[in-house]
C-alpha positions in Angstrom: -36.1 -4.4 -7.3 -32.5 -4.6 -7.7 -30.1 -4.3 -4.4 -28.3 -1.2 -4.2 -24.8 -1.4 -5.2 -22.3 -0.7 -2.7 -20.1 2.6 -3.6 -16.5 2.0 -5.0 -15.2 3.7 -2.0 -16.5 0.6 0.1 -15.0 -2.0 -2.2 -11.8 0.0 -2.0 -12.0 -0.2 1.9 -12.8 -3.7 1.9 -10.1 -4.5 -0.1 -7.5 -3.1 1.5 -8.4 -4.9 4.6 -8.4 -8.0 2.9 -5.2 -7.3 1.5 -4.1 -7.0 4.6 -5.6 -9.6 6.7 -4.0 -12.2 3.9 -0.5 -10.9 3.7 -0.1 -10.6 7.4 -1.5 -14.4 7.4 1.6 -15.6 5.3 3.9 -13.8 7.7 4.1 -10.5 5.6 4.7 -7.1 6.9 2.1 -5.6 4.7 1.3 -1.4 4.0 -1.9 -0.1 1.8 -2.9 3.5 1.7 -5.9 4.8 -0.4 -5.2 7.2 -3.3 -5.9 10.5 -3.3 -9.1 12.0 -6.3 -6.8 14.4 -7.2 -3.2 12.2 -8.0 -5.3 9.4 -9.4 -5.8 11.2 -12.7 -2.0 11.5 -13.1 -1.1 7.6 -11.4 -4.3 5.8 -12.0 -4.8 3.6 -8.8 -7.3 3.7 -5.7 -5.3 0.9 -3.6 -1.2 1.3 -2.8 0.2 -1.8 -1.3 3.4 -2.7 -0.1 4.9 -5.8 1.4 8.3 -7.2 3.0 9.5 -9.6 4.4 13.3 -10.3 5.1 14.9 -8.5 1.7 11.9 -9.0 -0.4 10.1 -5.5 -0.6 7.5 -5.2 -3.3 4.8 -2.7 -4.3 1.6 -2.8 -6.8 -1.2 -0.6 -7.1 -4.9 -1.8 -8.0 -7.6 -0.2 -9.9 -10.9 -0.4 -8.0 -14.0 -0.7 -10.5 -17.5 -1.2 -8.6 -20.0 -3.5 -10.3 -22.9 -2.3 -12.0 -26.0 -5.0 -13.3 -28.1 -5.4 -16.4 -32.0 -5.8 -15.4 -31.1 -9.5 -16.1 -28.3 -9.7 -13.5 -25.0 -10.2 -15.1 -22.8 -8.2 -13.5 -20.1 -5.0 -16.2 -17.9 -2.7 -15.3 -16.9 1.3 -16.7 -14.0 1.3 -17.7 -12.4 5.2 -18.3 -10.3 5.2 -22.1 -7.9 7.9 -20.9 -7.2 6.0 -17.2 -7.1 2.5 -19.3 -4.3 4.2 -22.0 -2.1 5.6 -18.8 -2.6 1.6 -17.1 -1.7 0.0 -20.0 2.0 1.9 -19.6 2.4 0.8 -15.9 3.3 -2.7 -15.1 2.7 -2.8 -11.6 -0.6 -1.4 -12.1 -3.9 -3.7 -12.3 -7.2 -3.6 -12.5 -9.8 -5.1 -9.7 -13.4 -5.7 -10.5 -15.1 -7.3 -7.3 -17.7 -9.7 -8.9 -20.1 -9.5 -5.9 -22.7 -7.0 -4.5 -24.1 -8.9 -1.5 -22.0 -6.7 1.6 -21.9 -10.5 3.5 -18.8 -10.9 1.2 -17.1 -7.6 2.6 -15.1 -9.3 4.5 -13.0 -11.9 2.3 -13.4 -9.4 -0.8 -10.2 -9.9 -1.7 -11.3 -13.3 -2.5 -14.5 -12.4 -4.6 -12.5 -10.1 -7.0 -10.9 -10.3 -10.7 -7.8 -9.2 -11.2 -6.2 -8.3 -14.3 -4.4 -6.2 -16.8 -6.1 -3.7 -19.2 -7.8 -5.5 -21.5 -6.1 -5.4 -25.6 -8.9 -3.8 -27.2 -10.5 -1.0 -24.8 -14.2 -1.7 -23.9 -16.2 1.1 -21.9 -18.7 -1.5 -20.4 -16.4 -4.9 -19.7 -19.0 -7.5 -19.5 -18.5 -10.5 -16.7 -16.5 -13.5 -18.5 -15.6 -11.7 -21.5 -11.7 -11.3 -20.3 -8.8 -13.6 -18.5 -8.6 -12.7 -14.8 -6.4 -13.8 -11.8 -7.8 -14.7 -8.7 -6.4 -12.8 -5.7 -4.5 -15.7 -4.1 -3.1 -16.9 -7.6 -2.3 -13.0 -7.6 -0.8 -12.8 -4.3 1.7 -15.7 -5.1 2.8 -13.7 -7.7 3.4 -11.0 -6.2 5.2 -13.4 -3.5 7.4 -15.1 -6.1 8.4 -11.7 -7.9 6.9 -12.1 -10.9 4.2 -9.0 -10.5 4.3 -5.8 -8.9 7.4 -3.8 -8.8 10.3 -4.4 -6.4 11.7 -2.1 -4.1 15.1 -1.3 -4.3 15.8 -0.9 -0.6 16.6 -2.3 2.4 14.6 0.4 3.9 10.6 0.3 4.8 10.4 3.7 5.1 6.7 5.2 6.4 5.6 7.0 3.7 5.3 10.1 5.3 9.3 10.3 6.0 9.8 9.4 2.2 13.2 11.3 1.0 13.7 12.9 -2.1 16.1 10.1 -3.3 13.9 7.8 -2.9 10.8 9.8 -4.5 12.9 9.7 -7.5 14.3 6.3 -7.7 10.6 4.8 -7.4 9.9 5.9 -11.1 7.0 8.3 -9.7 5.1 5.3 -8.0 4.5 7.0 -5.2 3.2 10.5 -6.5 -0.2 9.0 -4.8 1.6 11.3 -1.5 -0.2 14.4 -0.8 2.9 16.6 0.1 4.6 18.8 -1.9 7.8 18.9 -3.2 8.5 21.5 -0.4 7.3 19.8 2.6 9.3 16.6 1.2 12.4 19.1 0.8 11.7 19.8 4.3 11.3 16.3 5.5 14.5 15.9 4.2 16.2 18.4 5.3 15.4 17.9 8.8 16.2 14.3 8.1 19.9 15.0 7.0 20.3 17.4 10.0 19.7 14.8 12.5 22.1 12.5 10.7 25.0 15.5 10.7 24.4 16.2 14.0 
């Protein structure tokens, strides 16, 4: 019998610790919030990171796909049509298949996942070594050197749950993963600009 799968609410978990763990290793101030069911249709992601240090401030949002197996082993994974077509638009967005199902690995699963673009031609059940993939530390220097994920345009590392409506709107929508409305962000702000008048 085959080992049961872990959930894709545990890979997402066990990524963002990982994502963590490494960033703050390199000497990276390092934030990652989980997406909410509801916003993910709308800004496909299940993992929100951001990073700074000094004046580098960068975001990028991953994917999370759990494995599934054939009865022979080899590992696929669903991939959703509409999601892929809204991924494809977003730069800063990218998948992350973890290519393991033994929970030993849990810890250090950042390091036992492919990370990549959608794929050109849409493919319901991706199939192991069937597309190009980065692993997360090739990744991570990317991210690192600028050359993926999007960069903030702020000196700012605002706590998301303070975030203005300025800077709502400058972020292209990135961060519509929030759960607060545009009223208790009007609030926020508000309040925000009162304490800053008085």
């Amino acid at each position: 019998m085959l080992p049961r799968i872990p959930i894709e609410a545990n890979y997402t978990r066990w990524l963002m610790n990982c994502i963590e763990s490494y960033f703050n290793a390199i000497g990276y101030t390092v934030h990652t919030e989980e997406q909410s069911q509801a916003l993910e249709k709308h800004m496909p992601f299940d993992i929100y990171a951001r990073i700074n240090k000094g004046n580098v401030l960068k975001r990028f949002g991953l994917q999370v796909k759990r494995p599934y197996q054939y009865a022979n082993g080899d590992l696929y994974w669903e991939i959703d049509r509409t999601q892929d077509n809204i991924i494809k638009k977003i730069p800063s967005i990218f998948y992350a298949f973890p290519d393991f199902i033994d929970r030993k690995y849990y810890a250090v699963a950042c390091h036992h996942v492919r990370i990549t673009r959608p794929i050109i031609s849409y493919k319901h059940h991706l199939r192991a070594n069937t597309f190009n993939y980065y692993r997360f530390g090739h990744f991570a220097k990317q991210i690192v050197d600028c050359l993926f994920g999007q960069e903030i345009k702020s000196n700012v590392d605002f706590d998301s749950a303070l975030i203005t409506i300025e800077e709502y709107d400058m972020i292209n929508n990135f961060h519509m993963f929030l759960d607060i409305t545009q009223q208790d962000a009007m609030l926020i702000y508000n309040i925000s600009k009162d304490e800053i008048e008085t």
